[in-house]
Backbone as numpy.savetxt, mean C-alpha at the origin, in Angstrom:
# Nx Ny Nz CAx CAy CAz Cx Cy Cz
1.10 20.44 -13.73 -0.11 19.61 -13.70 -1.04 20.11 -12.60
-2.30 20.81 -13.19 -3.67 20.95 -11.99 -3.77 19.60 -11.57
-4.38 19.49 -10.29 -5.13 18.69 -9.43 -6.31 19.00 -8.55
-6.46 18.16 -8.31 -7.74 18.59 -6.82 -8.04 16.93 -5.68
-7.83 17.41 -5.00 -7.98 16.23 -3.72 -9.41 16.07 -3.27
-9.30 14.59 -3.96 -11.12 14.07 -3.62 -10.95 13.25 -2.05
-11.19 14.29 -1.23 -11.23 13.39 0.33 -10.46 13.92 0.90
-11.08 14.62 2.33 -9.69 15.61 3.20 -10.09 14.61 4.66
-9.58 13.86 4.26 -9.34 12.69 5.59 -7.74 12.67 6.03
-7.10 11.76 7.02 -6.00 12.02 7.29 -4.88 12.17 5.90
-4.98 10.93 4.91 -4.33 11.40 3.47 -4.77 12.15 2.74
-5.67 12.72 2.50 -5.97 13.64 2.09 -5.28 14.88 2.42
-5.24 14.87 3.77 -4.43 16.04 4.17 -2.62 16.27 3.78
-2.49 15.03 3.66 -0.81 14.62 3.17 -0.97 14.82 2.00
-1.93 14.91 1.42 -1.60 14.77 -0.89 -2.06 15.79 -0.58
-2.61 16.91 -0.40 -2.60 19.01 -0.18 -1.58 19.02 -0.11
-1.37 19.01 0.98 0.44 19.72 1.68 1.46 19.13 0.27
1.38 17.87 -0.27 2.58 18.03 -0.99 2.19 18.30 -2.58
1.33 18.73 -2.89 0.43 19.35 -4.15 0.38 20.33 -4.02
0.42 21.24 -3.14 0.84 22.52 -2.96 0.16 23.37 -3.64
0.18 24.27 -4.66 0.22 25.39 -5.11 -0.09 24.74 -6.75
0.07 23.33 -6.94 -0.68 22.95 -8.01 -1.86 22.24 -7.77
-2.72 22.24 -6.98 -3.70 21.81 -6.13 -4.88 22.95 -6.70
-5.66 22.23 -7.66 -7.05 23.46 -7.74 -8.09 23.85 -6.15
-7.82 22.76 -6.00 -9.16 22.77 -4.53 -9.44 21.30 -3.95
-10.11 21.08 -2.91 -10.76 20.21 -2.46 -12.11 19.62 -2.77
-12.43 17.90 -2.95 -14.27 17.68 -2.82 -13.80 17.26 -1.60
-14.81 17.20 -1.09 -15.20 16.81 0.35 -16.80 16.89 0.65
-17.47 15.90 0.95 -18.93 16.06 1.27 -19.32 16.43 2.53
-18.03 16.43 3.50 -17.83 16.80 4.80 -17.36 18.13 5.52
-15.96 18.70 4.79 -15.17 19.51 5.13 -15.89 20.73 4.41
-16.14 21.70 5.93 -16.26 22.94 5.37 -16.10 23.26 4.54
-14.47 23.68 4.26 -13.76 24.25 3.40 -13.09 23.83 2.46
-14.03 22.87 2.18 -13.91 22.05 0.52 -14.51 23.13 -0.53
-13.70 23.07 -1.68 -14.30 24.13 -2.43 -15.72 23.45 -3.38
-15.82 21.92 -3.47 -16.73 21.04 -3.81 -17.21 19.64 -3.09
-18.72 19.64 -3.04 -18.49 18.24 -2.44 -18.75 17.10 -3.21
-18.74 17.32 -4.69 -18.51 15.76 -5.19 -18.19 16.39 -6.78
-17.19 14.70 -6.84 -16.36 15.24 -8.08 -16.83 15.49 -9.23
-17.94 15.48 -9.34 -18.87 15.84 -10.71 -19.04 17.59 -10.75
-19.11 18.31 -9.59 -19.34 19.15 -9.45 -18.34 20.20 -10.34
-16.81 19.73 -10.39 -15.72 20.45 -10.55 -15.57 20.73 -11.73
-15.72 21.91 -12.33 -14.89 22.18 -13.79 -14.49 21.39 -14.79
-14.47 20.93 -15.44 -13.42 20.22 -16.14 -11.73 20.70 -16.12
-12.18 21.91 -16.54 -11.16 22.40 -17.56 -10.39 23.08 -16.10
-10.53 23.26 -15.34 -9.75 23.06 -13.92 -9.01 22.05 -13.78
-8.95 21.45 -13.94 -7.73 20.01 -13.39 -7.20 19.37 -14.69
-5.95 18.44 -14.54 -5.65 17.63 -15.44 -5.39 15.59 -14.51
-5.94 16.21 -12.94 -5.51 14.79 -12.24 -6.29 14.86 -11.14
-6.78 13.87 -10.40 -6.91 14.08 -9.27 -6.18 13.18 -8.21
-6.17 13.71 -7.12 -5.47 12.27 -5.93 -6.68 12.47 -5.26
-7.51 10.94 -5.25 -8.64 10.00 -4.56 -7.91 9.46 -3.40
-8.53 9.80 -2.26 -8.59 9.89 -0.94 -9.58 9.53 -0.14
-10.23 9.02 -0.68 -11.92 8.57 -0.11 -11.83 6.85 0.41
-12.76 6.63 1.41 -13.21 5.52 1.91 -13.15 4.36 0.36
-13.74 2.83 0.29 -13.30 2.46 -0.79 -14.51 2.21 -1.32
-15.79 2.46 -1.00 -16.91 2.54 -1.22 -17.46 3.56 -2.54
-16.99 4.50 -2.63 -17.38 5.37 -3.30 -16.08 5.52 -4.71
-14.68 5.03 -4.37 -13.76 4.87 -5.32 -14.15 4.68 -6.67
-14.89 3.54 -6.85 -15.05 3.29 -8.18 -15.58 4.41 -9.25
-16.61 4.26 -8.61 -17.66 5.67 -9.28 -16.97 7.22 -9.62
-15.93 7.06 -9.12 -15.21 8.65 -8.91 -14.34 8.18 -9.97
-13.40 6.99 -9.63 -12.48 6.40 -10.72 -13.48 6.73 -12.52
-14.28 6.03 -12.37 -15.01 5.87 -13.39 -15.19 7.54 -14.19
-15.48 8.12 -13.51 -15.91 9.50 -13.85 -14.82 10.31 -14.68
-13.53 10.47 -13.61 -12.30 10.91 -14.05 -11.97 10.29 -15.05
-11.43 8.91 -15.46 -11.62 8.23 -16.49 -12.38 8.61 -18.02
-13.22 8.92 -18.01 -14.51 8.82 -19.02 -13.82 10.68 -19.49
-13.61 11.39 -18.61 -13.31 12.53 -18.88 -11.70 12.91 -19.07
-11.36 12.11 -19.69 -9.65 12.07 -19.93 -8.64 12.82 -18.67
-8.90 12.36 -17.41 -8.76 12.97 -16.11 -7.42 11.50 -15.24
-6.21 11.94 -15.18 -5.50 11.22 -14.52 -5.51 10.84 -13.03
-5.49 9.77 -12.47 -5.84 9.43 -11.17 -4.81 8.86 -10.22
-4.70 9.26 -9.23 -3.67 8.77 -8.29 -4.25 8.53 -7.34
-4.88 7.27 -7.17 -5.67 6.62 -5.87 -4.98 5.82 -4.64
-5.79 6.45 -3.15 -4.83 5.52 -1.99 -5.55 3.78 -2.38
-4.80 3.39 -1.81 -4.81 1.72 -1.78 -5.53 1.10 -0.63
-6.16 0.09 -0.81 -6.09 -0.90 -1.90 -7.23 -0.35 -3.09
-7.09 -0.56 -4.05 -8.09 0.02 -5.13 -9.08 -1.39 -5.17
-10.79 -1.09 -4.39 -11.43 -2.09 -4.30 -12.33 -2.13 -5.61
-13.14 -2.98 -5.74 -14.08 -3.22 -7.10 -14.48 -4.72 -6.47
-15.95 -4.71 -7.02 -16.96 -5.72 -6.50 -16.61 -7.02 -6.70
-15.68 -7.06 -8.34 -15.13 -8.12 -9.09 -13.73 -7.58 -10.21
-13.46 -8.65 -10.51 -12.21 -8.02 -11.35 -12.57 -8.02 -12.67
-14.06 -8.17 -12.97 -14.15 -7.62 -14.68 -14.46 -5.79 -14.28
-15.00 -5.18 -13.07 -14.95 -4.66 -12.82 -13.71 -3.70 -12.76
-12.41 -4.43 -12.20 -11.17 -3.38 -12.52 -10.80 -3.43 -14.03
-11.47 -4.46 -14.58 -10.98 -4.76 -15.70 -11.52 -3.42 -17.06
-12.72 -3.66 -16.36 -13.24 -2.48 -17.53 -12.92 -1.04 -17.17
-12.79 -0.91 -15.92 -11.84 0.37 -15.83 -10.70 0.61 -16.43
-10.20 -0.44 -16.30 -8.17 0.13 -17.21 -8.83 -0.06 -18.10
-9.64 -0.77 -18.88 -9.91 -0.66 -20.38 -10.38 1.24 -20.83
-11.25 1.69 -19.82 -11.43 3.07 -20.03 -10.58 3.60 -19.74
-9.60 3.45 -19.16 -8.72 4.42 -18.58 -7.85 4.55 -19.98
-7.70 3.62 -20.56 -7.12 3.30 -21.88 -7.32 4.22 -22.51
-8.68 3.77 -23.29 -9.48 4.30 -24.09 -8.95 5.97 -24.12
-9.11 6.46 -22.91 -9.38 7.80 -22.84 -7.39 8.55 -22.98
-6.76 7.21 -22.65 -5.49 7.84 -22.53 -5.03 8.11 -21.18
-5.97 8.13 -20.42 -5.18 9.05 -18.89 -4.64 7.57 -18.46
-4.05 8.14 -16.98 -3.35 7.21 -15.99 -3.66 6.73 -15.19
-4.15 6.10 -14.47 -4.42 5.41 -13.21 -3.54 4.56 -12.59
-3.06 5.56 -11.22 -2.30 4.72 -10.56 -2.59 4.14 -8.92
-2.28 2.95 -8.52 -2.60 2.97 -7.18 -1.72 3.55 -6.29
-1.97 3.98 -5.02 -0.85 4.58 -4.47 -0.63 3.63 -3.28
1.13 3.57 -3.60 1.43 2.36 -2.15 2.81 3.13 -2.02
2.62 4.39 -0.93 4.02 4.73 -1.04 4.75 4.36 -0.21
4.96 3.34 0.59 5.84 2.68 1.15 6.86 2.16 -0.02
6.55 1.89 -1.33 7.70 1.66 -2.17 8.68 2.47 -2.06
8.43 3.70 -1.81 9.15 4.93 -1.91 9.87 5.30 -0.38
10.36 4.54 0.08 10.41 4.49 1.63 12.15 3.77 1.05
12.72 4.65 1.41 14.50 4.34 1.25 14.77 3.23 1.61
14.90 2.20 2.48 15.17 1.26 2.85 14.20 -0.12 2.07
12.59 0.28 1.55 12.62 -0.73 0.65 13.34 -0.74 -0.56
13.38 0.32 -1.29 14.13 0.51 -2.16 15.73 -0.08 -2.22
16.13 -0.08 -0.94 17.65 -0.42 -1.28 17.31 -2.05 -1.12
16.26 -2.69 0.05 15.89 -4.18 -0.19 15.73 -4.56 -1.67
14.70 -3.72 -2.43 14.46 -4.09 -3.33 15.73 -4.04 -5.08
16.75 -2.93 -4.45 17.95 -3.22 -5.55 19.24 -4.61 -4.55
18.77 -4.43 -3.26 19.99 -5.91 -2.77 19.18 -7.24 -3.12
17.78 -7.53 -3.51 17.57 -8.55 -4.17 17.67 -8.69 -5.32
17.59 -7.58 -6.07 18.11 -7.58 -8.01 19.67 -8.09 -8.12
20.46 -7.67 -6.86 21.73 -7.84 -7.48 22.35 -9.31 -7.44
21.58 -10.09 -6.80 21.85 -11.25 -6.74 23.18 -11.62 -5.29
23.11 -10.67 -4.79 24.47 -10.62 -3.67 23.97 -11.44 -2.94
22.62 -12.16 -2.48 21.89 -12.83 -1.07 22.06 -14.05 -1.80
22.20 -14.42 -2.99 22.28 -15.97 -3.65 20.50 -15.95 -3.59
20.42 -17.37 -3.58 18.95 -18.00 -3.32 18.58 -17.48 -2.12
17.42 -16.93 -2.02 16.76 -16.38 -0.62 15.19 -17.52 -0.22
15.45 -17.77 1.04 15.00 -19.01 1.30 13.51 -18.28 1.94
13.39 -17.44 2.90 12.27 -17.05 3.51 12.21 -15.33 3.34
11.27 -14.75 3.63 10.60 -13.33 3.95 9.54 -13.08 4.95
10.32 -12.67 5.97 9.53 -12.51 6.98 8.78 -10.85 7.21
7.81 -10.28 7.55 7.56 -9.40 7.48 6.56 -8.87 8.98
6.38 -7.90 9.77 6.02 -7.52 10.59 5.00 -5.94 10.52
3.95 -5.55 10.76 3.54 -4.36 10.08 2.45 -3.99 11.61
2.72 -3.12 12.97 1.87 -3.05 13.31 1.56 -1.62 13.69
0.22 -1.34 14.26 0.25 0.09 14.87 -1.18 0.08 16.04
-0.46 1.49 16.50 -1.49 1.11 18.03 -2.84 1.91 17.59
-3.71 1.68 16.71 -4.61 2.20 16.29 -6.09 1.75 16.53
-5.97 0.26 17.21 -7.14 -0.43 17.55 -8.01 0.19 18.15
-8.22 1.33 19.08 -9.56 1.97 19.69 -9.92 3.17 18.54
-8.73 3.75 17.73 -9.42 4.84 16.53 -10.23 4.13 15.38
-9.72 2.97 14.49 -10.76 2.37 13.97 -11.43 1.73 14.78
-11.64 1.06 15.97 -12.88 0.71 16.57 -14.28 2.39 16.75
-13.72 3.48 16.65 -14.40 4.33 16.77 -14.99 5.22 15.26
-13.96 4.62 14.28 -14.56 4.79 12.98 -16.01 4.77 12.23
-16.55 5.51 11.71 -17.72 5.07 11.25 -18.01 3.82 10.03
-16.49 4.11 9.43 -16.69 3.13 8.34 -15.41 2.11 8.46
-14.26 2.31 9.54 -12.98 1.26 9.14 -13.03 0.23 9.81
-14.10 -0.38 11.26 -13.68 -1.14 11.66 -14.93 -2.36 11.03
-14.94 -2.72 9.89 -15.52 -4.02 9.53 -15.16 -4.83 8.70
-15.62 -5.73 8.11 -15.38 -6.76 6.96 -13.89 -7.57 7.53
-12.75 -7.84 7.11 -11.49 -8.28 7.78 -10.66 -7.22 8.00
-11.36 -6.32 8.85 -10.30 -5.38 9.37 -9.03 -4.57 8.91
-7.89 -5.49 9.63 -6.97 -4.99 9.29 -6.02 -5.95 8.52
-6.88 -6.76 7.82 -6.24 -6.91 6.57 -5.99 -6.37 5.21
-7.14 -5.77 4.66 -6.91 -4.78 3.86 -6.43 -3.32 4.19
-6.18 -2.79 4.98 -5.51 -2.13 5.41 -4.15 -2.24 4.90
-3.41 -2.66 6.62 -1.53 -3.25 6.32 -1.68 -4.15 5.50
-2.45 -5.04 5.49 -1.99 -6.15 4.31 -1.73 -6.31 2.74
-2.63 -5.49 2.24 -2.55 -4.37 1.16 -0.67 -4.24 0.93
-0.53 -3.53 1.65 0.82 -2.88 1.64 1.74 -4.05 1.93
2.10 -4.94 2.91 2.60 -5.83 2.34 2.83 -6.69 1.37
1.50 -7.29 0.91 1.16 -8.07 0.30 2.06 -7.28 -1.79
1.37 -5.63 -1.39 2.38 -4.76 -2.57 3.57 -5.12 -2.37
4.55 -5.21 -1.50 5.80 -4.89 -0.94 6.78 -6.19 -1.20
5.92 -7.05 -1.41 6.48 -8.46 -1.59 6.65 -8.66 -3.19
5.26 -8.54 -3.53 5.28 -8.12 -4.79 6.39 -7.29 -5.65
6.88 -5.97 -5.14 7.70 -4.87 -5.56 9.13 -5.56 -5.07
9.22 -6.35 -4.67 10.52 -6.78 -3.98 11.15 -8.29 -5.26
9.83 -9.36 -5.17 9.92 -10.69 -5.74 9.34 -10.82 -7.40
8.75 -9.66 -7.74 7.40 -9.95 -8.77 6.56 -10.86 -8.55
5.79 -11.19 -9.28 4.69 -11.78 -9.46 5.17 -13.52 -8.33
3.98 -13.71 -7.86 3.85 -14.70 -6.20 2.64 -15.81 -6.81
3.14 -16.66 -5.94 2.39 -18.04 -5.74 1.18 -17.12 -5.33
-0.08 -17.76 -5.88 -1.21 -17.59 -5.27 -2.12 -18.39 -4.47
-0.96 -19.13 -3.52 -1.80 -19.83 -2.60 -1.61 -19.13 -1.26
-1.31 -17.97 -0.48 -1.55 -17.11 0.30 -2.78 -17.70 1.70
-2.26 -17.84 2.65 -3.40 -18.30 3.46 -3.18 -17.90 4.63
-4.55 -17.61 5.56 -4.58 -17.78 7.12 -4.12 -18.34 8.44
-2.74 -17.96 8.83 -2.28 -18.77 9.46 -2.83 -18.23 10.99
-3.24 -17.00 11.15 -4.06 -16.65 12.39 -5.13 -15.34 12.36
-6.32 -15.20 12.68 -6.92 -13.49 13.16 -7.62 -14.08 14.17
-6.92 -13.12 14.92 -7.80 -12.67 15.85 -8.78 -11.20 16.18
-9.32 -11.03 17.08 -10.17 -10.03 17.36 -10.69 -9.51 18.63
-8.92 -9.18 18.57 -8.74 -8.87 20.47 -9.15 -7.67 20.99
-9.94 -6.43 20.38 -10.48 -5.20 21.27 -11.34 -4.88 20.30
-11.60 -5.30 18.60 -12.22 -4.76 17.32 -13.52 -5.42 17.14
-13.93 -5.33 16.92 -15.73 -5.94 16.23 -14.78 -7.08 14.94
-14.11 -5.78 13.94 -13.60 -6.94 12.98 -11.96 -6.98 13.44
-11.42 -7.96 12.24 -10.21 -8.76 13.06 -9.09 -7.75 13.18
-8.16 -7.24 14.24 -7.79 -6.39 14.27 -5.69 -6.91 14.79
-5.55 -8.56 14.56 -4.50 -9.02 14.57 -4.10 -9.96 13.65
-3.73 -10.39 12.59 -3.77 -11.27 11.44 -2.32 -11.97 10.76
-2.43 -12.59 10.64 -0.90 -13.45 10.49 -1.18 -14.37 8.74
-0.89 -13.81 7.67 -0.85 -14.58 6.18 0.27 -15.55 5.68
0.28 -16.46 5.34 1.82 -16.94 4.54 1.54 -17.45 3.60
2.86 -17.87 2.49 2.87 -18.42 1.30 3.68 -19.20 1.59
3.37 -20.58 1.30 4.33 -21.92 1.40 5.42 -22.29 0.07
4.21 -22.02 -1.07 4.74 -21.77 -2.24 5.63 -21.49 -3.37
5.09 -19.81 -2.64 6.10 -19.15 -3.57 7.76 -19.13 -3.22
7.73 -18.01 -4.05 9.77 -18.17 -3.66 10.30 -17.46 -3.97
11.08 -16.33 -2.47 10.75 -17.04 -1.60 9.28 -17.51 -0.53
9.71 -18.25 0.18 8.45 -18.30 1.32 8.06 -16.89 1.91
7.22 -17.00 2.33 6.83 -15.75 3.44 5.32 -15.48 4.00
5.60 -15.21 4.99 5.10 -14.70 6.47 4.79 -13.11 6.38
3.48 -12.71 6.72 3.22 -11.24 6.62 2.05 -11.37 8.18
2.79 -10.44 8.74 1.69 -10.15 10.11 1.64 -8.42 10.08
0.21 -8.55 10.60 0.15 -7.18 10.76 -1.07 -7.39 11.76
-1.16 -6.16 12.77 -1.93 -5.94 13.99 -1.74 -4.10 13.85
-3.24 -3.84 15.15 -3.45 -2.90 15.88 -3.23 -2.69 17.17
-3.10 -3.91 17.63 -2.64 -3.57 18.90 -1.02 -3.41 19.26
-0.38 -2.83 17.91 1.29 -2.34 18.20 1.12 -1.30 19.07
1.39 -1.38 20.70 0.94 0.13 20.81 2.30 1.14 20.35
3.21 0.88 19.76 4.05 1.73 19.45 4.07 1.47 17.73
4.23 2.21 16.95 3.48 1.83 15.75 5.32 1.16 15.57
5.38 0.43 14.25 6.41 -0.25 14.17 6.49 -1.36 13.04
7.73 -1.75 11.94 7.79 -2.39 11.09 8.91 -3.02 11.07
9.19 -3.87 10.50 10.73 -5.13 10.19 10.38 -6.10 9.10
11.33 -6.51 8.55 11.70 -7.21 7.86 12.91 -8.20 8.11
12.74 -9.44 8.19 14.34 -10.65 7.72 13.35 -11.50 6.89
14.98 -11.09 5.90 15.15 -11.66 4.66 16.44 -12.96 4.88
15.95 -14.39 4.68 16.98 -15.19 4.99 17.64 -15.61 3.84
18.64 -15.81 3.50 19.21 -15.95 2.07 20.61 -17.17 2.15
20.93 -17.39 0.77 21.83 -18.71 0.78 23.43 -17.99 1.17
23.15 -17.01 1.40 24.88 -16.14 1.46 24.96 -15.18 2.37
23.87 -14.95 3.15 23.75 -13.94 4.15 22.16 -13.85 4.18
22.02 -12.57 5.23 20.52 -11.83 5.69 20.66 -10.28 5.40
18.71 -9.89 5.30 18.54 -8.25 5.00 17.36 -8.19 5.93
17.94 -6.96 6.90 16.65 -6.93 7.93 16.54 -5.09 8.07
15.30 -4.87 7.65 14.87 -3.85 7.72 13.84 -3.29 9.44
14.59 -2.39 9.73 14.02 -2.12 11.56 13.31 -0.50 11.31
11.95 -0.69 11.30 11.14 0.72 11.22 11.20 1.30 10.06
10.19 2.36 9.83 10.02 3.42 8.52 10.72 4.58 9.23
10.90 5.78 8.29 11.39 7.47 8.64 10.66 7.70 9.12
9.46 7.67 8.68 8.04 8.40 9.65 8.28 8.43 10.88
8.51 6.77 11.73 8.50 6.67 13.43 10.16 6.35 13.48
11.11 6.75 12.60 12.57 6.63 12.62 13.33 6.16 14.04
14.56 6.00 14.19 15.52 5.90 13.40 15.05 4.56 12.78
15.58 4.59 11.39 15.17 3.24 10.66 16.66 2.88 9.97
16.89 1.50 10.18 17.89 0.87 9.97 17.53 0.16 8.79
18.78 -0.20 8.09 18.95 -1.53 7.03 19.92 -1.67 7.31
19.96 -3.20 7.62 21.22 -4.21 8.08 21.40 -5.06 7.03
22.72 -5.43 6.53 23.10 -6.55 5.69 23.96 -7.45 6.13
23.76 -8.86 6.50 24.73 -9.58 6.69 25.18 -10.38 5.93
26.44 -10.58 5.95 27.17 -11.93 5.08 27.43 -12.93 5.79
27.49 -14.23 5.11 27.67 -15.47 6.01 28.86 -16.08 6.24
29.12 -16.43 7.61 30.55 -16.90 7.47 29.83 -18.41 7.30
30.91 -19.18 6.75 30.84 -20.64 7.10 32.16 -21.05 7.62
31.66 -22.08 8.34 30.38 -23.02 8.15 29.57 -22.54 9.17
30.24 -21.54 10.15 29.24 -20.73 10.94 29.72 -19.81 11.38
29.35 -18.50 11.99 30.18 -17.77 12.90 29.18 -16.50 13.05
29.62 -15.70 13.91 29.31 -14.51 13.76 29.25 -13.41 12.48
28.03 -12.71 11.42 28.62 -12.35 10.17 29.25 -11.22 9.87
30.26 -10.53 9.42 29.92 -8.95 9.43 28.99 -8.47 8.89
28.91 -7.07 9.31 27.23 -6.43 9.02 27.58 -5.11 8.85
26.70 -4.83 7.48 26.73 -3.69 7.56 25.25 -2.47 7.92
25.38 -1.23 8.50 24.07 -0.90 9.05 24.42 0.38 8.31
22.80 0.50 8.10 22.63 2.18 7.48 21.59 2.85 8.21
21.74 3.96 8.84 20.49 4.20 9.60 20.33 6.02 9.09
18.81 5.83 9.18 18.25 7.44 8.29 17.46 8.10 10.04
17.49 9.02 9.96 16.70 10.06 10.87 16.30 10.91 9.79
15.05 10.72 9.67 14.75 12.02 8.12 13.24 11.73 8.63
12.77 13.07 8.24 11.26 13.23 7.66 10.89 12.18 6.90
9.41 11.42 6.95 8.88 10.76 5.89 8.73 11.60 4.62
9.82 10.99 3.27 9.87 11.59 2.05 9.00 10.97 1.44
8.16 10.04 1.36 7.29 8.75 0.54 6.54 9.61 -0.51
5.86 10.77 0.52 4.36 11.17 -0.30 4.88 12.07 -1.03
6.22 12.73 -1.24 6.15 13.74 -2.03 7.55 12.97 -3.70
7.58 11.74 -3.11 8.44 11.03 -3.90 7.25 10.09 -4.75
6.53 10.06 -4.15 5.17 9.07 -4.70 4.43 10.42 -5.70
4.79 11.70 -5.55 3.65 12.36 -6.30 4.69 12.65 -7.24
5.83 12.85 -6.92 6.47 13.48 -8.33 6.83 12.16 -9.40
6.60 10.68 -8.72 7.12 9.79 -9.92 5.72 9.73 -10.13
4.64 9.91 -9.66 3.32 10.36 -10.58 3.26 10.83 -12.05
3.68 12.27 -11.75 4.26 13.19 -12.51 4.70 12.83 -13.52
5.62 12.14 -13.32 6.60 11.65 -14.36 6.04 10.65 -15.21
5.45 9.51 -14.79 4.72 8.46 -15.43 3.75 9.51 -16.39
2.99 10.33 -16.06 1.85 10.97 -16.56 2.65 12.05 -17.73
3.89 12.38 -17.59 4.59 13.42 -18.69 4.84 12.54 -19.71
5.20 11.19 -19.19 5.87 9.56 -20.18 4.64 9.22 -20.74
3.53 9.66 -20.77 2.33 9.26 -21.01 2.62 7.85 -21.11
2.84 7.16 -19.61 2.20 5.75 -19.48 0.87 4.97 -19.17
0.86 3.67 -19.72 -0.21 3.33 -20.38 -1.26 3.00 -18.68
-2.04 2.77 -18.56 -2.84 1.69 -17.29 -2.94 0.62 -17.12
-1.63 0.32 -16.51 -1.69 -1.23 -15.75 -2.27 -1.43 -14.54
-3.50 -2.75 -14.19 -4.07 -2.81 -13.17 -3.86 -3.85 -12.77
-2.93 -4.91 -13.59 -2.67 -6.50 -13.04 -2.49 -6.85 -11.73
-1.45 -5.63 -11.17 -1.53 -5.95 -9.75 -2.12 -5.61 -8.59
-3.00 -4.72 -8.78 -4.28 -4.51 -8.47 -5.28 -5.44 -8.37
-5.35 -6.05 -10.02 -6.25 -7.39 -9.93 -5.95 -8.89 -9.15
-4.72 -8.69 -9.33 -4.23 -10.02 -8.56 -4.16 -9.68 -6.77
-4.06 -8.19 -6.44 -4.53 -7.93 -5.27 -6.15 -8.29 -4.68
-6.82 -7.83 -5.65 -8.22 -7.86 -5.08 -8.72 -9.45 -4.88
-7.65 -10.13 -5.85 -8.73 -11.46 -6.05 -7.86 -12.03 -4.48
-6.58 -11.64 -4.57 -6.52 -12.25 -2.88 -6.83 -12.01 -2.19
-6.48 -10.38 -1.87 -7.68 -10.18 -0.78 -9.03 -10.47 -0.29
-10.08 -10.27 -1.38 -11.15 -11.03 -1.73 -11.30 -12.70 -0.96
-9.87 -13.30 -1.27 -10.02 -14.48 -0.50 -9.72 -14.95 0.83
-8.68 -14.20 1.06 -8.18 -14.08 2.75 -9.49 -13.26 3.38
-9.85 -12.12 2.80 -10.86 -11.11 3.40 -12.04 -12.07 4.09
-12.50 -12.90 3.21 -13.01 -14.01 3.30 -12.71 -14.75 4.83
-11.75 -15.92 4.57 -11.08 -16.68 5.22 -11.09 -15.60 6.40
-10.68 -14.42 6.78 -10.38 -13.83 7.69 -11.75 -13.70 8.64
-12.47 -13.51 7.65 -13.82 -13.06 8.42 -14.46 -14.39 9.26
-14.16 -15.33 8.51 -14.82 -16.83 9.02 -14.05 -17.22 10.39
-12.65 -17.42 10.27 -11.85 -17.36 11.55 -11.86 -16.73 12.54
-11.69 -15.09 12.23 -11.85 -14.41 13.21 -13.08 -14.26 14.65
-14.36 -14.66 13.05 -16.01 -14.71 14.00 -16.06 -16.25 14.96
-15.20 -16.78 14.82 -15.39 -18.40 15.26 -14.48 -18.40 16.87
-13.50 -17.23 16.81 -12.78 -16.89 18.22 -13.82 -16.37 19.04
């Protein structure tokens, strides 16, 4: 499968390196040594995909394009649109034309969600009562220096995005009452510390994410009717653990078991080859959770912005 990478920003530079040698070239309206600076410019008959890498401003229009020209898409996240008849009529073209459109959230692909996400299929935790989640990094003075990342609710679409996927990929489909339990806007113009929960759904859960981690850093506890699952860090900033406990009753100390990885981050090159694969399966374009992303975000983004400006 040809490609070409629309956007040589920091991911951008990660979807090259693992596209390798099936990589036609770069757009870039910036980078020298882009071989194009906008995706209209490119061949057709050069590519069969692209990986979209661009700010979320310009996404659609590029989406749209590739689309219309039977052109498969592997876009970073969150995939924005003004409204959701808007994503809507995209998968309808994306249809139409046959190609793929996928969002990219490769933290799915991150070993330790994966094994969260087969120890909740198996039913071993019983009823799981809460989901707690933690997502931060010390990045608050680089998007404060951004031209385009530090506005609207910050760093909620950002990490929250990715949680908000992660819960999703873990529980399926969630209560959609999702709300503001804190932002603040402790060094950022926009909110750059943010705290979400669901009372609701089930299970419950708690998603925080900040910039002022100055050590970048992630966790998970999972509380359950038969034990706990607590996930400590990604490979990227390793060692990363998954802990499982079982419960004694009526109380005690539980045994536990720990798995810990020291590895290279594998995500992006595990995220491009099940690309691959979806696109050989000629699968169809699902955007549901996309849409049910935007319309929350859309509403916290909201809520976030009102709170945050009132500190």
């Amino acid at each position: 499968m040809r490609c070409i990478v629309v956007g040589y920003g920091v991911q951008g530079k990660k979807r090259l390196a693992v596209a390798a040698s099936e990589a036609a070239g770069v757009v870039d309206p910036f980078w020298t040594g882009a071989q194009w600076k906008d995706v209209r410019e490119v061949p057709l008959e050069l590519y069969d995909a692209a990986v979209v890498c661009t700010p979320d401003e310009p996404k659609m229009e590029i989406l749209r394009h590739l689309a219309r020209h039977g052109k498969h898409a592997l876009t970073e996240k969150p995939l924005y649109a003004g409204s959701d008849a808007e994503l809507a009529a995209l998968e309808q073209s994306a249809r139409d034309s046959g190609t793929l459109l996928v969002t990219a959230y490769n933290h799915r692909f991150e070993p330790h969600y994966v094994g969260m996400r087969d120890l909740i299929a198996s039913g071993e935790l019983g009823k799981i009562y809460r989901c707690r989640m933690f997502y931060g990094n010390g990045t608050a003075r680089l998007v404060r220096e951004s031209a385009w990342r530090d506005q609207g609710a910050g760093v909620l679409p950002d990490l929250g995005s990715h949680l908000l996927d992660t819960v999703n990929f873990w529980f399926g489909d969630l209560a959609d009452d999702f709300r503001v339990i804190s932002a603040s806007r402790f060094e950022n113009r926009a909110a750059d510390h943010v705290v979400i929960g669901s009372e609701a759904s089930d299970p419950k859960i708690e998603l925080e994410m900040t910039l002022v981690s100055w050590r970048n850093h992630f966790t998970c506890d999972i509380f359950a009717e038969k034990g706990s699952a607590h996930v400590e860090s990604l490979c990227k900033w390793g060692p990363s653990e998954f802990t499982c406990r079982t419960r004694i009753l009526p109380s005690g100390r539980p045994p536990e078991h720990t798995i810990t990885l020291v590895q290279d981050d594998p995500t992006w090159a595990l995220e491009y080859t099940a690309f691959k694969a979806l696109v050989a399966g000629e699968a169809r374009t699902d955007l549901s959770k996309d849409r049910w992303l935007l319309r929350t975000l859309g509403r916290l983004s909201d809520e976030v912005i009102k709170v945050s400006s009132s500190r």
